[in-house]
C-alpha positions as CSV (number, residue, x, y, z in Angstrom):
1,X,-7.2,-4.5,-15.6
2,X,-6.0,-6.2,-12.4
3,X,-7.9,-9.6,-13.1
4,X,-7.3,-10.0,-16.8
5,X,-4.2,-11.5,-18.9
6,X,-1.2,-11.7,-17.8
7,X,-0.1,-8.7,-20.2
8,X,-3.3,-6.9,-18.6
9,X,-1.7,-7.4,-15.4
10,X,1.4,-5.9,-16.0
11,X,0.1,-3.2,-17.8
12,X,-2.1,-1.9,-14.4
13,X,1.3,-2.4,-12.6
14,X,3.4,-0.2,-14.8
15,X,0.7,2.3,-14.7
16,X,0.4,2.2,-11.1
17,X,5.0,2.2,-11.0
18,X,4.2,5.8,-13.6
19,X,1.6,7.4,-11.5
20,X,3.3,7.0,-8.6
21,X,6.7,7.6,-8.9
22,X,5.9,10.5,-11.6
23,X,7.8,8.5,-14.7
24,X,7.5,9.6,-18.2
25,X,5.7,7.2,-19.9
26,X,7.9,5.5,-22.5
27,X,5.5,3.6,-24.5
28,X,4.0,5.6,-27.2
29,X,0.5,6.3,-26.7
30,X,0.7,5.6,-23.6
31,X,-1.3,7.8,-20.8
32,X,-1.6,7.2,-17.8
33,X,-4.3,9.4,-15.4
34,X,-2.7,10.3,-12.0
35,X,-5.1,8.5,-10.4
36,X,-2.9,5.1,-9.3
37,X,-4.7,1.8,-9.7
38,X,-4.1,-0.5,-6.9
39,X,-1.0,-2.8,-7.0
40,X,-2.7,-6.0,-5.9
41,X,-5.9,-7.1,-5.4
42,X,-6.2,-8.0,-2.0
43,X,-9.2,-7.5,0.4
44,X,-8.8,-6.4,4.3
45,X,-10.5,-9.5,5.6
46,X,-7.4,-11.3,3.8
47,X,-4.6,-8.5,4.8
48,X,-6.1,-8.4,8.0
49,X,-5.6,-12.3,8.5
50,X,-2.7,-12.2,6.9
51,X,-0.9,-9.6,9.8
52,X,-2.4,-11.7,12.7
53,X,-0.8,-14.5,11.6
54,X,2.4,-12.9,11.4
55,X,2.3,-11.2,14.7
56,X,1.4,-14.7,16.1
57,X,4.2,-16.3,15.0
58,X,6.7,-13.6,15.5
59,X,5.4,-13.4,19.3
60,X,5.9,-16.9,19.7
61,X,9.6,-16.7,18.0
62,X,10.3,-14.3,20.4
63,X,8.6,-15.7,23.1
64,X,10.8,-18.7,22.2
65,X,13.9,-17.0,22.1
66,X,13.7,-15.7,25.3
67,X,12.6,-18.8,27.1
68,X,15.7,-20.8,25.9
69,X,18.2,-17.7,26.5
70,X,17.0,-17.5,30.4
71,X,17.7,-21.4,30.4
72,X,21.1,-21.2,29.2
73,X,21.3,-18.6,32.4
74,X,20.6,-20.9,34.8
C-alpha cells in the first residue's frame, strides 16, 4: 500500500522498481503482477501547481539573467 507503514511504503516501491525494470524478485515469496503501482501518490491539481511554479521562477531567472547581462553591455 502507498498510504500505509513505512515498511508498506517501501514494499509498493520495490514492487513498482521489479515490474518496471523486469528484476527477479529476491525475496522469497515474493510476486509481483506486471501491473506497476504508482511510485508516489500525487494528484494532477498538485503536479500541475507544482510545474507552474517552476516555470515561473525559471522565466523570471532567466528573465533576470538577461536583464543584468545587457546592463553590463552598456
Amino acid at each position: 500500500s502507498e498510504t500505509g507503514t513505512l515498511i508498506e511504503q517501501a514494499m509498493s516501491k520495490y514492487d513498482h522498481i521489479v515490474a518496471r525494470y523486469g528484476f527477479e524478485s529476491f525475496i522469497a515469496g515474493r510476486t509481483v503482477s506486471s501491473v506497476s503501482p504508482k511510485l508516489f501518490n500525487v494528484d494532477s491539481s498538485s503536479s500541475i501547481s507544482i510545474i507552474v511554479i517552476i516555470a515561473l521562477v525559471s522565466a523570471a531567472a532567466i528573465g533576470g539573467y538577461l536583464i543584468l547581462k545587457r546592463r553590463k553591455e552598456n
